[in-house]
C-alpha positions, 0 to 999 in steps of 0.5 A: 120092377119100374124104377121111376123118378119125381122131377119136381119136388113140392106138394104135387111130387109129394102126393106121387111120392106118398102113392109109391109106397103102396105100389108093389111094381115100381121103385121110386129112386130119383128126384129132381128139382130146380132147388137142390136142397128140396130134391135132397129133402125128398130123396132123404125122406123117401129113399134114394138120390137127387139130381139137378136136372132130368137127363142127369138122374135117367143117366144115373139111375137107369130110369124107366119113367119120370112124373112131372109134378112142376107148375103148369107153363114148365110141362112142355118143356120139361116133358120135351126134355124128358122124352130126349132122355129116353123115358116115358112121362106121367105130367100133372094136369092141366097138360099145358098152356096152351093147345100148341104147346100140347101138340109139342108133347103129344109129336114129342111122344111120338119121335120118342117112342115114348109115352105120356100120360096126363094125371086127370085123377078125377077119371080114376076117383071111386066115386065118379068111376061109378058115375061114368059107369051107371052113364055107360051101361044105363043102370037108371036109364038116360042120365038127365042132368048132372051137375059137378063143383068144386071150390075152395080157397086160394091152395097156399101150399103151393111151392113158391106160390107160382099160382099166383100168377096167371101166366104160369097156372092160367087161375083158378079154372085152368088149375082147378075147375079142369078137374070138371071140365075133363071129366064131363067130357070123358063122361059125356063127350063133345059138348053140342054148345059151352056157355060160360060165366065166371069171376076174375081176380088178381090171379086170372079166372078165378071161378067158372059157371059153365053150362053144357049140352051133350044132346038132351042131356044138360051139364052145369060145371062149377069151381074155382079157388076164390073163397075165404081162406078159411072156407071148406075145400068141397068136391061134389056132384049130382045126377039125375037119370030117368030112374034114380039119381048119384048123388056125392055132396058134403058126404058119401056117394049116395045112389038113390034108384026109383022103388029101392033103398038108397045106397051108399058104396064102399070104397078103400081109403088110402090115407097119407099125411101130405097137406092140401085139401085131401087125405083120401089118395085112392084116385092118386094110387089108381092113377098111377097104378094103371100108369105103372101096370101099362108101362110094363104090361105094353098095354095103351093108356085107354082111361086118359090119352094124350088127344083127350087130354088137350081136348080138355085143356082146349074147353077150358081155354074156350071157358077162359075165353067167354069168361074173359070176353063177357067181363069185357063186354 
């Protein structure tokens, strides 16, 4: 049994705390979190104890893992003290803030003998796991082009709204929009050439127009949180293959195969009570699931590694750039 612990204890720690109660491997005993009283209010509703600091609850509890779920420009810090510690690290995305900053993780790593994993769920979610599949063997012959979005309203259910802030989330498309910018490269790889277009607001790059090549194949990635406060939160794509289509927009995935039936994927539904823009969690549970079964298995973490991880954040950061560049112009 993998007794892990949360440091962090606000709408991300909660997701992580909620998926622990479906795992049957791992116990989840500990939490942490720059205000006591909120590691106390999650350790009275989960179940076991808090702590102030990481290296308090390792000592205390024994512990095997700790799940970083803290704002962005903590990761590297928090990860670096953790590894000192002695234990290993699954850290929410985005990894850092920076690409020097997540080489500091990844060597940090490595002299621990520990290991790390960054939560990129949208690799685990059912429906963009069929995606990646359909790329892989192609079913419906060569994927053609593939569109993927995601937008909503500023997430004010945020801990102290610390998203505000551009140096400490990066905005909207470092936050948010590199859910699509980690998946299309671990669906399709290194891009051939990045053109970016976005919107830029009070909290940074709020929104981001991206368009991708990957040989003949064209990606076009869109999202951020600048809407209404009263719009939808949506996350949606399109593929198209030579032969038939996947298709997840304001409904269930959807696969469309030339001379056949349409047909629509069953997936379990892992519903928790938890606040924000999702009550499915089955990409969460598969996630951490795999972080967990790896940790006791000794077996890699093939699906997110730390080197594909930075190399998302690196794209973004370069989307950032044209962005910002082009508002300049």
């Amino acid at each position: 049994m993998l007794k892990a612990g949360i440091v962090g204890c606000g709408f991300m720690g909660r997701m992580h705390a909620n998926v622990f109660k479906a795992l049957g491997n791992a116990e989840l005993v500990a939490f942490a979190d720059l205000k006591p009283e909120r590691a106390k209010a999650y350790a009275d509703e989960f179940g076991g104890n808090s702590y102030g600091s990481i290296a308090e609850m390792v000592e205390a509890e024994g512990l095997d893992a700790v799940h970083i779920c803290t704002p962005t420009d903590t990761h590297k810090d928090l990860t670096l003290e953790a590894f000192d510690a002695g234990v290993h690290v699954l850290c929410e995305k985005p990894m850092a803030m920076s690409a020097e900053e997540a080489d500091a993780m990844i060597a940090g790593a490595a002299s621990s003998g520990k290991r790390l994993m960054i939560g990129h769920c949208i690799r685990f979610w059912p429906e963009y796991k069929v995606l990646k599949d359909l790329v892989d063997t192609q079913k419906y012959g060569k994927l053609l082009s593939v569109n993927l979005t995601r937008y909503g309203s500023f997430p004010t259910w945020q801990e102290d709204d610390w998203n505000e802030f551009e140096e400490r989330a990066g905005g909207g498309v470092l936050d948010m929009h590199i859910h699509d910018t980690d998946y299309i490269l671990h669906l399709l790889g290194e891009p051939d050439t990045i053109d970016s277009w976005g919107v830029i607001d009070k909290t940074g790059p709020a929104h981001a127009f991206t368009t991708m090549t990957f040989g003949d194949t064209i990606a076009q990635v869109e999202g951020g949180w600048n809407l209404p406060s009263c719009a939808p939160f949506k996350m949606a794509f399109r593929a198209v293959f030579e032969n038939g289509a996947a298709i997840m927009d304001a409904g269930p995935l959807t696969l469309y195969e030339d001379g056949k039936e349409a047909v629509e994927p069953e997936f379990e539904k892992v519903e928790v009570a938890g606040g924000g823009n999702l009550s499915d969690l089955g990409g969460y549970l598969v996630e951490i699931k795999h972080f967990v079964d790896r940790l006791i298995s000794g077996e890699e973490f093939d699906t997110v590694t730390p080197e594909s991880s930075k190399r998302s954040l690196e794209v973004t950061l370069e989307e950032i750039r044209q962005i910002k560049a082009k508002a300049n112009a």
